[in-house]
mmCIF file as gemmi writes it, N, C-alpha and C atoms, coordinates in Angstrom:
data_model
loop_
_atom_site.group_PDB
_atom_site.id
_atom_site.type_symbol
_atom_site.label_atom_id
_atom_site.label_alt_id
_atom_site.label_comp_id
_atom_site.label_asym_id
_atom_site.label_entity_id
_atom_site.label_seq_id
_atom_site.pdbx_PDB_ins_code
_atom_site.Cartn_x
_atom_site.Cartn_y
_atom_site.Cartn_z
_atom_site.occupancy
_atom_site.B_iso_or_equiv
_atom_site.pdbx_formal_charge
_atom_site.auth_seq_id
_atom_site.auth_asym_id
_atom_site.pdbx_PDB_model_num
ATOM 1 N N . UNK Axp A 1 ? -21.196 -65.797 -39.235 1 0 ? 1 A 1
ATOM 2 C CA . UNK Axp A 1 ? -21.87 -66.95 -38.675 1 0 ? 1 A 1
ATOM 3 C C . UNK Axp A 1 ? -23.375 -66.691 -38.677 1 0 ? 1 A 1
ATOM 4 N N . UNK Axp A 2 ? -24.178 -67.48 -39.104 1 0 ? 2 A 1
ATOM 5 C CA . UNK Axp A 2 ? -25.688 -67.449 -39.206 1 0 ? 2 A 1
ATOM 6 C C . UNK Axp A 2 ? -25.893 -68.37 -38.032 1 0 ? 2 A 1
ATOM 7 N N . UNK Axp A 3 ? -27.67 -67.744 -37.423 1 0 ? 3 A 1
ATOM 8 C CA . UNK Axp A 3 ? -28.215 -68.578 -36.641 1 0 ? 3 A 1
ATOM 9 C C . UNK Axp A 3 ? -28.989 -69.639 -37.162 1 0 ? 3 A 1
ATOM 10 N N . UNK Axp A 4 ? -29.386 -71.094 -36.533 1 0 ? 4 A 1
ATOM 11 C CA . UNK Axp A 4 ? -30.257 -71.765 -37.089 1 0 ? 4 A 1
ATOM 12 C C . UNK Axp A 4 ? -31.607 -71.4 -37.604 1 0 ? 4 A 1
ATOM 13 N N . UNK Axp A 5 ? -32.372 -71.648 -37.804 1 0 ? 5 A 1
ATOM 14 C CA . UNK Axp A 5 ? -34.208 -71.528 -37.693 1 0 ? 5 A 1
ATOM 15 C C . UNK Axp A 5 ? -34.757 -71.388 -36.679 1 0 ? 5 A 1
ATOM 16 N N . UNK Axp A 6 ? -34.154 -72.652 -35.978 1 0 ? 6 A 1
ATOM 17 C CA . UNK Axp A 6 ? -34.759 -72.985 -34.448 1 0 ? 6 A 1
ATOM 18 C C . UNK Axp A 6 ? -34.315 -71.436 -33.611 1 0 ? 6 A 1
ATOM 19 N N . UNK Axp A 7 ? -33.513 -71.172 -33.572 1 0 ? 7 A 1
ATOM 20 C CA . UNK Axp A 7 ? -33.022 -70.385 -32.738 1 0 ? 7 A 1
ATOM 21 C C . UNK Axp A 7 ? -33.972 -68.86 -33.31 1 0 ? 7 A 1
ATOM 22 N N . UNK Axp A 8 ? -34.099 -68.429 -34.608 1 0 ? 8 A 1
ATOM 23 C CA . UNK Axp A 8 ? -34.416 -67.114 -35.221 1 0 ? 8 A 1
ATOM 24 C C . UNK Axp A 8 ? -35.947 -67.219 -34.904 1 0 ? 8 A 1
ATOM 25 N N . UNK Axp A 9 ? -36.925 -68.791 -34.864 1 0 ? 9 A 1
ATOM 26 C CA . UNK Axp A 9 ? -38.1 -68.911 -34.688 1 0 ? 9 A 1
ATOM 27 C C . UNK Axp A 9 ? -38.464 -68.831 -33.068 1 0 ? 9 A 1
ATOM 28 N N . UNK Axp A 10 ? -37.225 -69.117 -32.223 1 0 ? 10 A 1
ATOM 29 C CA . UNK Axp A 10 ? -37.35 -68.989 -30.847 1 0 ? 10 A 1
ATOM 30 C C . UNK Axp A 10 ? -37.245 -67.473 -30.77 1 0 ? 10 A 1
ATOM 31 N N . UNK Axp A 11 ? -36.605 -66.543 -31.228 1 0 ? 11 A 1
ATOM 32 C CA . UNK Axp A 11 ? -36.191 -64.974 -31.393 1 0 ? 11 A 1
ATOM 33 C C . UNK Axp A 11 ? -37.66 -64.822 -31.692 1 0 ? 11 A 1
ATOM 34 N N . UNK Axp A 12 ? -38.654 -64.589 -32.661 1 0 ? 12 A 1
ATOM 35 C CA . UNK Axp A 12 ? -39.65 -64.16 -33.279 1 0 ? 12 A 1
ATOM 36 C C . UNK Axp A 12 ? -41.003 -64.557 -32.046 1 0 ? 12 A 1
ATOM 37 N N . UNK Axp A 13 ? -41.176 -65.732 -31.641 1 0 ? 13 A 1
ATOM 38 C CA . UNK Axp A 13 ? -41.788 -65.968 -30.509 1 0 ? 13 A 1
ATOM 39 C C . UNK Axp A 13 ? -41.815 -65.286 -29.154 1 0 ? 13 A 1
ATOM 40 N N . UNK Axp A 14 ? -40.336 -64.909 -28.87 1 0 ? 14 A 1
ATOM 41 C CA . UNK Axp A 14 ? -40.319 -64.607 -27.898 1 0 ? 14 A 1
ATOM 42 C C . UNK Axp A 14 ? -40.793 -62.766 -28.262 1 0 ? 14 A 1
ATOM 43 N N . UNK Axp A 15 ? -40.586 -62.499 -29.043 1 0 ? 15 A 1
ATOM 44 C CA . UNK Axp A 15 ? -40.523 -61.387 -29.389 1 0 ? 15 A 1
ATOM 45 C C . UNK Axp A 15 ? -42.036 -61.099 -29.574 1 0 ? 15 A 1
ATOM 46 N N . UNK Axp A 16 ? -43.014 -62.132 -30.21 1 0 ? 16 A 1
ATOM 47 C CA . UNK Axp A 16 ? -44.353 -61.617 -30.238 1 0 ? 16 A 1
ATOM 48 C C . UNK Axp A 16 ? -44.967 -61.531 -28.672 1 0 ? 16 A 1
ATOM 49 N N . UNK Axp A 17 ? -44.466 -62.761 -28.055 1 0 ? 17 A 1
ATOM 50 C CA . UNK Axp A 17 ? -44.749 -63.219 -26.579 1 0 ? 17 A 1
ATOM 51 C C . UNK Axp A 17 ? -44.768 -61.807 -25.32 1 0 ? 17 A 1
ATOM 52 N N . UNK Axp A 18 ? -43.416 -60.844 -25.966 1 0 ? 18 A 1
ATOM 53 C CA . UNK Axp A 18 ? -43.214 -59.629 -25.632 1 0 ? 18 A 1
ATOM 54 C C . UNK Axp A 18 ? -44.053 -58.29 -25.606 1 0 ? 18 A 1
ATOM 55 N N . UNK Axp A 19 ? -44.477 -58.494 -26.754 1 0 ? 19 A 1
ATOM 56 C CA . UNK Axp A 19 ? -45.596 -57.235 -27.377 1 0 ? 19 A 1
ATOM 57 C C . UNK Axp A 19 ? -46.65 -57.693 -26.324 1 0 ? 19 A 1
ATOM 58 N N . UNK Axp A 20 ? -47.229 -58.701 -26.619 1 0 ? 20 A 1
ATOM 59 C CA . UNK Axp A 20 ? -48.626 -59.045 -26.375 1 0 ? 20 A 1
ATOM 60 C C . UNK Axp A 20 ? -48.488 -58.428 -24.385 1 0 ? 20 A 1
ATOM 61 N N . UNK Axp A 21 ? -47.442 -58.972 -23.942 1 0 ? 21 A 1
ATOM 62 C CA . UNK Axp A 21 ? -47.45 -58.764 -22.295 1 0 ? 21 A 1
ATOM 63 C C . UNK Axp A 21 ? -47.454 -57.323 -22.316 1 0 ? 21 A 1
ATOM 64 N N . UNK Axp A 22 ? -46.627 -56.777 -22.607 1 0 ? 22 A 1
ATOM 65 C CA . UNK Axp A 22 ? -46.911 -55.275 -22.38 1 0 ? 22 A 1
ATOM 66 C C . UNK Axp A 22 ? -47.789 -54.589 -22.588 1 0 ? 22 A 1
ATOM 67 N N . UNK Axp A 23 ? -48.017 -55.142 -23.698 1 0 ? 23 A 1
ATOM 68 C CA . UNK Axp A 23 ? -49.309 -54.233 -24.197 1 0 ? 23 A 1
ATOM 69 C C . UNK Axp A 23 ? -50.908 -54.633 -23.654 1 0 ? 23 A 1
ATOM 70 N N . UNK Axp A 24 ? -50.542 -56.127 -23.112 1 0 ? 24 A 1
ATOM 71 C CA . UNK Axp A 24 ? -51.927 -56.488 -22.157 1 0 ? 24 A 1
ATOM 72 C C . UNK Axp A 24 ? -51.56 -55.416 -20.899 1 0 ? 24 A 1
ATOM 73 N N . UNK Axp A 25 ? -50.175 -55.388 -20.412 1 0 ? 25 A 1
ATOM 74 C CA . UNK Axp A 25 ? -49.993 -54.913 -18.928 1 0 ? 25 A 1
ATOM 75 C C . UNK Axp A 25 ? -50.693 -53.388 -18.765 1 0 ? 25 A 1
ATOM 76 N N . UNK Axp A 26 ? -50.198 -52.979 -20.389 1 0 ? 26 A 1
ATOM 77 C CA . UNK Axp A 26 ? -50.804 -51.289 -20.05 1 0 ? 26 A 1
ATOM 78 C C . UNK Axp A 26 ? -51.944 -51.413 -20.345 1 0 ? 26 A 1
ATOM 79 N N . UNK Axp A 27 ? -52.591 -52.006 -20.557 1 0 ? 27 A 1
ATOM 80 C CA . UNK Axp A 27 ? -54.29 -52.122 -20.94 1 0 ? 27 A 1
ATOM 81 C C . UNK Axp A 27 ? -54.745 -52.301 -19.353 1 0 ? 27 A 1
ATOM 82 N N . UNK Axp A 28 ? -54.231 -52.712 -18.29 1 0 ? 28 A 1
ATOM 83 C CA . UNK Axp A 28 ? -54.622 -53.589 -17.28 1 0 ? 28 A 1
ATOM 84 C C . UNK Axp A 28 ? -54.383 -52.556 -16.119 1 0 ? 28 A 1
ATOM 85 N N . UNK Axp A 29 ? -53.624 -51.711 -16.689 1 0 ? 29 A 1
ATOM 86 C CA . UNK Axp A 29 ? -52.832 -51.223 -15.27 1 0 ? 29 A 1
ATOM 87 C C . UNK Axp A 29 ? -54.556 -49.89 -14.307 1 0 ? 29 A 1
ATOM 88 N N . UNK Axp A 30 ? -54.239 -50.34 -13.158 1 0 ? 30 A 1
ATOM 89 C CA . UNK Axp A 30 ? -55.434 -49.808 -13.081 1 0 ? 30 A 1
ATOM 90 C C . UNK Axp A 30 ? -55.587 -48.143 -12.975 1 0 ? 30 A 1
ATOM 91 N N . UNK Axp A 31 ? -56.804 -48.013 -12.47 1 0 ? 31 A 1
ATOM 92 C CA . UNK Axp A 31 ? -56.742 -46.276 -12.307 1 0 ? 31 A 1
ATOM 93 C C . UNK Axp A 31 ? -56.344 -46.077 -10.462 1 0 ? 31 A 1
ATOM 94 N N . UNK Axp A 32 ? -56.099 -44.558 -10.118 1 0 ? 32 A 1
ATOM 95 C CA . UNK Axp A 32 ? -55.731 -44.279 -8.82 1 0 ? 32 A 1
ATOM 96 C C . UNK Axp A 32 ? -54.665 -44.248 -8.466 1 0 ? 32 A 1
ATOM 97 N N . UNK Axp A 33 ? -53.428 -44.129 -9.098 1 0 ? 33 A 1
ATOM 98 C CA . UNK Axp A 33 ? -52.193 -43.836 -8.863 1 0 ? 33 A 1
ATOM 99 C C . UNK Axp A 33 ? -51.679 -42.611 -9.392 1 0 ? 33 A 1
ATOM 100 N N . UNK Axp A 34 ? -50.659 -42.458 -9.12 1 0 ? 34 A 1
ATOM 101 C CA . UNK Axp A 34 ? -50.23 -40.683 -9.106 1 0 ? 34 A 1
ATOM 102 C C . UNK Axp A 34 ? -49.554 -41.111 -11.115 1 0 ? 34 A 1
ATOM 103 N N . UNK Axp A 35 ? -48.878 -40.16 -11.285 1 0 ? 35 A 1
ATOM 104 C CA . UNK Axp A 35 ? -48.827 -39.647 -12.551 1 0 ? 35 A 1
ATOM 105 C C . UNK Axp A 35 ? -47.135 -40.369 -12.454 1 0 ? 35 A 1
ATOM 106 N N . UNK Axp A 36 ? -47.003 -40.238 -12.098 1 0 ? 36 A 1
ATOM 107 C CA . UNK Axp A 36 ? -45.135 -40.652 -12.089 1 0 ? 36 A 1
ATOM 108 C C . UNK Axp A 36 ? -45.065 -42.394 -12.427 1 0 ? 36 A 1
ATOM 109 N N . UNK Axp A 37 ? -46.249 -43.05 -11.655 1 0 ? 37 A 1
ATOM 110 C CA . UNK Axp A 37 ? -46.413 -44.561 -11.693 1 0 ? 37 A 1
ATOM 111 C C . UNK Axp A 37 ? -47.063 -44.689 -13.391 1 0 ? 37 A 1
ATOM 112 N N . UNK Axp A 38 ? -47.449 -44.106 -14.086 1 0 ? 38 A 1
ATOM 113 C CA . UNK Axp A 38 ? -48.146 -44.16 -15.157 1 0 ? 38 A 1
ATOM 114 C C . UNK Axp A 38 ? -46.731 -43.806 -16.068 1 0 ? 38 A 1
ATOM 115 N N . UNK Axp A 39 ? -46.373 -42.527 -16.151 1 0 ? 39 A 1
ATOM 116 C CA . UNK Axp A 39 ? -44.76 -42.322 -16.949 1 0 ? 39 A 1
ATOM 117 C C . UNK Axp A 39 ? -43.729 -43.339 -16.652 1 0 ? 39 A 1
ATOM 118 N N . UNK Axp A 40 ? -43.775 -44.147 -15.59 1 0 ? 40 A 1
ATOM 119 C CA . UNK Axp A 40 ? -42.659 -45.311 -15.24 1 0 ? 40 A 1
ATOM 120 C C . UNK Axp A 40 ? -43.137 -46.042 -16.029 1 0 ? 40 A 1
ATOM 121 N N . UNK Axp A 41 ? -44.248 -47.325 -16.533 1 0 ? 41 A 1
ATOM 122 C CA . UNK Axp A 41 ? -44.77 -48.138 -16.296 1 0 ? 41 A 1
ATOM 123 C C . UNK Axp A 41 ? -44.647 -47.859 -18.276 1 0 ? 41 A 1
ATOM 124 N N . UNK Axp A 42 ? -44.875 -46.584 -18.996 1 0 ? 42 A 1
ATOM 125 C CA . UNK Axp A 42 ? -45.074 -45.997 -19.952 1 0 ? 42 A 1
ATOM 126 C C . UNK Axp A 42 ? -43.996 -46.097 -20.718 1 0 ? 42 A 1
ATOM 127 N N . UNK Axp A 43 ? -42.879 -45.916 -19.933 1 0 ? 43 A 1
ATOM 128 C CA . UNK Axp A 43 ? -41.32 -46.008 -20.181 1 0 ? 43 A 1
ATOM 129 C C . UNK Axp A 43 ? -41.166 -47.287 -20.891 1 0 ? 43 A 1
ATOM 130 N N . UNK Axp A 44 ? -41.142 -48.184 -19.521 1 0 ? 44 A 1
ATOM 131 C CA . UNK Axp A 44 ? -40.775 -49.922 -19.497 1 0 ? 44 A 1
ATOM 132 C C . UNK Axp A 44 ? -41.762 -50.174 -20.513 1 0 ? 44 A 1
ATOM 133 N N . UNK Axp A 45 ? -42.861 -50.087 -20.688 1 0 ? 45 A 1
ATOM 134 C CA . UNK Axp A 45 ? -43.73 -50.841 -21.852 1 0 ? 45 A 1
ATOM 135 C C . UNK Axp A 45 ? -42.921 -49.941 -23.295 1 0 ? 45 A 1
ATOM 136 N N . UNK Axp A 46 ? -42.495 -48.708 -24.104 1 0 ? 46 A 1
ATOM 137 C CA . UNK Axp A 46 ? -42.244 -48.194 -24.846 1 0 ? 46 A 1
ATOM 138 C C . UNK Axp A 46 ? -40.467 -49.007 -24.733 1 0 ? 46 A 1
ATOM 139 N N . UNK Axp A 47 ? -40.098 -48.998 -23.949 1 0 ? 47 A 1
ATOM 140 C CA . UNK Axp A 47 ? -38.623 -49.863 -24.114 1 0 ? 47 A 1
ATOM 141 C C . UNK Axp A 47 ? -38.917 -51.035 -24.452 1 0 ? 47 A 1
ATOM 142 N N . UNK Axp A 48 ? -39.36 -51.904 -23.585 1 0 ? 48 A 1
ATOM 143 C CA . UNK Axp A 48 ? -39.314 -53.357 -24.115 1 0 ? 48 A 1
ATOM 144 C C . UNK Axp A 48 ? -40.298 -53.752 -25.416 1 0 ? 48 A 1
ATOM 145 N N . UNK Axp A 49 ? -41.505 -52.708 -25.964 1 0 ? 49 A 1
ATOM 146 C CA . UNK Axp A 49 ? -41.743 -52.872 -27.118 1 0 ? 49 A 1
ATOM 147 C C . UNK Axp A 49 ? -40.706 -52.902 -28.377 1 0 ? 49 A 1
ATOM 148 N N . UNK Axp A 50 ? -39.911 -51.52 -27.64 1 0 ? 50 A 1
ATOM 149 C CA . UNK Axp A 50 ? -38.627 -51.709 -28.975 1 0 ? 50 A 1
ATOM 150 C C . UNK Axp A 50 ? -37.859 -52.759 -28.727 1 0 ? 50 A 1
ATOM 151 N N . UNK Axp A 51 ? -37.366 -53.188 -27.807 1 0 ? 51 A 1
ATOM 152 C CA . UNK Axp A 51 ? -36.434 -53.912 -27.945 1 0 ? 51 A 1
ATOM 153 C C . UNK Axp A 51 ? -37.318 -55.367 -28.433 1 0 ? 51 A 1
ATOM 154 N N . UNK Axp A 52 ? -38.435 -55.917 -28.282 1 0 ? 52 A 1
ATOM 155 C CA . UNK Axp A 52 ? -39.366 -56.701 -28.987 1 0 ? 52 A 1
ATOM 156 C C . UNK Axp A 52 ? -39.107 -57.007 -30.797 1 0 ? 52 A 1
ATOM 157 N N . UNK Axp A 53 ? -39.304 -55.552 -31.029 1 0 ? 53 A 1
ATOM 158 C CA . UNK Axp A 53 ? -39.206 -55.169 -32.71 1 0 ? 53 A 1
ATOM 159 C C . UNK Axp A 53 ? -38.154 -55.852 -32.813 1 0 ? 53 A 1
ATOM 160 N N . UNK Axp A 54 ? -36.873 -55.21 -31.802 1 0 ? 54 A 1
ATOM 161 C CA . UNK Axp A 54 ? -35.767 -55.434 -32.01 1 0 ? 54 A 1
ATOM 162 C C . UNK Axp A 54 ? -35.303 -56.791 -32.708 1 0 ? 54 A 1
ATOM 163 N N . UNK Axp A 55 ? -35.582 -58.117 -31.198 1 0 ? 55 A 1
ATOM 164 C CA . UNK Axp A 55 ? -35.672 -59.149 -31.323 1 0 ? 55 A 1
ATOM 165 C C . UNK Axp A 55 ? -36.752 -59.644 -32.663 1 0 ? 55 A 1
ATOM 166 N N . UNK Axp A 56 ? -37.364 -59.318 -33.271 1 0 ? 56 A 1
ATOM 167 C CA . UNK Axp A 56 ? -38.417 -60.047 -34.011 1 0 ? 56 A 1
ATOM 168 C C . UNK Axp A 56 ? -37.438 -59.761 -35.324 1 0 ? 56 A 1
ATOM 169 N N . UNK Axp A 57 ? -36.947 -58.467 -35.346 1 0 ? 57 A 1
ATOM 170 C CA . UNK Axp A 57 ? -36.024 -57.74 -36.907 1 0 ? 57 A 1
ATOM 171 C C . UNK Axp A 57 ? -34.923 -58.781 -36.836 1 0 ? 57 A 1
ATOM 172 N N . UNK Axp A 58 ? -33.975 -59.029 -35.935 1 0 ? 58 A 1
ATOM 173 C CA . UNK Axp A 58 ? -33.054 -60.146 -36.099 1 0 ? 58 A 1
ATOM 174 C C . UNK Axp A 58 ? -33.634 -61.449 -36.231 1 0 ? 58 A 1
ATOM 175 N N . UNK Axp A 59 ? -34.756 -61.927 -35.534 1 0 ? 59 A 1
ATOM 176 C CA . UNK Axp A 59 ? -35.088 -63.23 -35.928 1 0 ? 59 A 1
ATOM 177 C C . UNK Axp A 59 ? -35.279 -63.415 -37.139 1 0 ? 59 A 1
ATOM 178 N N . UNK Axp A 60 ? -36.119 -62.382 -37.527 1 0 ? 60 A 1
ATOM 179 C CA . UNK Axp A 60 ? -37.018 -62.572 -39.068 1 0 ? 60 A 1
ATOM 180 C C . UNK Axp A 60 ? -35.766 -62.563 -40.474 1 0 ? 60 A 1
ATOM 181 N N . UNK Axp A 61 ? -34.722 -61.781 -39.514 1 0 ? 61 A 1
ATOM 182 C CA . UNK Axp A 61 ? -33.33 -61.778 -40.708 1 0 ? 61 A 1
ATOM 183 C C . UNK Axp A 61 ? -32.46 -62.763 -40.727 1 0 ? 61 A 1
ATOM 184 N N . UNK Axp A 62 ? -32.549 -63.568 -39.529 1 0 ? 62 A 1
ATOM 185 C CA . UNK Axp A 62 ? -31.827 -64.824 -39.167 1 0 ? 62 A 1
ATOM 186 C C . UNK Axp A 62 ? -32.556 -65.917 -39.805 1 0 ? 62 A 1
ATOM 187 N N . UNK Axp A 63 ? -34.151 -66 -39.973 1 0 ? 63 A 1
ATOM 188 C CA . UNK Axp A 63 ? -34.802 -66.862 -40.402 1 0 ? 63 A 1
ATOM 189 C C . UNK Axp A 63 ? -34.272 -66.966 -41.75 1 0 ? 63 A 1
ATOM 190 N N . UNK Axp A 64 ? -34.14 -65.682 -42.548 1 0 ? 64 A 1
ATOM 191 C CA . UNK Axp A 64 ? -34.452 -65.254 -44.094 1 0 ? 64 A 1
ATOM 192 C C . UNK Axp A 64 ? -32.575 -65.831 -44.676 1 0 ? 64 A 1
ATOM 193 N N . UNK Axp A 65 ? -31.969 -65.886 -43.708 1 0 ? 65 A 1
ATOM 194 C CA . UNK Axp A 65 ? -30.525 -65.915 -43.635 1 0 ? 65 A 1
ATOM 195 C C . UNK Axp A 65 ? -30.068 -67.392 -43.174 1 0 ? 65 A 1
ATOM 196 N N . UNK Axp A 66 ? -30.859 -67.713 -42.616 1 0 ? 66 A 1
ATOM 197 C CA . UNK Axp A 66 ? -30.238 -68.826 -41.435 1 0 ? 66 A 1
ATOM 198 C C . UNK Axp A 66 ? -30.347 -70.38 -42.163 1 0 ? 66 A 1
ATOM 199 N N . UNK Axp A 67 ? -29.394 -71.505 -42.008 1 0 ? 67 A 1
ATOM 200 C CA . UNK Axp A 67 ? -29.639 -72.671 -42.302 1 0 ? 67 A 1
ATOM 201 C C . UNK Axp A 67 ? -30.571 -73.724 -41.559 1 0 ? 67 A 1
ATOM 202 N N . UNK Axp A 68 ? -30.824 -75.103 -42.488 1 0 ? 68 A 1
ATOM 203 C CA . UNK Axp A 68 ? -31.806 -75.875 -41.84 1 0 ? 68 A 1
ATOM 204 C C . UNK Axp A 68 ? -31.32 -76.274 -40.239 1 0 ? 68 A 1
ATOM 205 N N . UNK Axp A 69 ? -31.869 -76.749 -39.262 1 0 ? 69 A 1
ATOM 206 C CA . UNK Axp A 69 ? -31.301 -77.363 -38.208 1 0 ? 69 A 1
ATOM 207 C C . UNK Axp A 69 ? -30.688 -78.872 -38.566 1 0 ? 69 A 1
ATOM 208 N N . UNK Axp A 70 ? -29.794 -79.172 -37.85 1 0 ? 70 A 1
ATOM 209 C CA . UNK Axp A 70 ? -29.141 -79.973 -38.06 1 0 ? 70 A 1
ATOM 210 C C . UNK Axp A 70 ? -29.513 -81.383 -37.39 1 0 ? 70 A 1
């Protein structure tokens, strides 16, 4: 079963929408906290970047794969 467009172009959006937050969040995060709040925060941004890729690799294969909307 293939996904639509709509759906693989909603995948790819959400997926850029993803990068950009995290990667604003760790740009933002301020100074004065202990070292453990920085490795947490380091974690969650390095996870949900992959799982980002993740989402963008299936959209972009669903797009390349997927039929017109109906």
């Amino acid at each position: 079963m293939s996904m639509t467009r709509r759906v693989s172009a909603f995948l790819v959006a959400l997926a850029a929408f993803m990068i950009f937050e995290w990667i604003n969040l760790g740009f933002n995060l301020a100074d004065g906290h202990k070292t453990s709040f920085y490795v947490v925060h380091g974690v969650l941004i390095a996870v949900n970047i992959l799982l980002a890729l993740t989402l963008a690799a299936v959209g972009v294969r669903g797009w390349m794969r997927g039929r017109a909307d109906l």
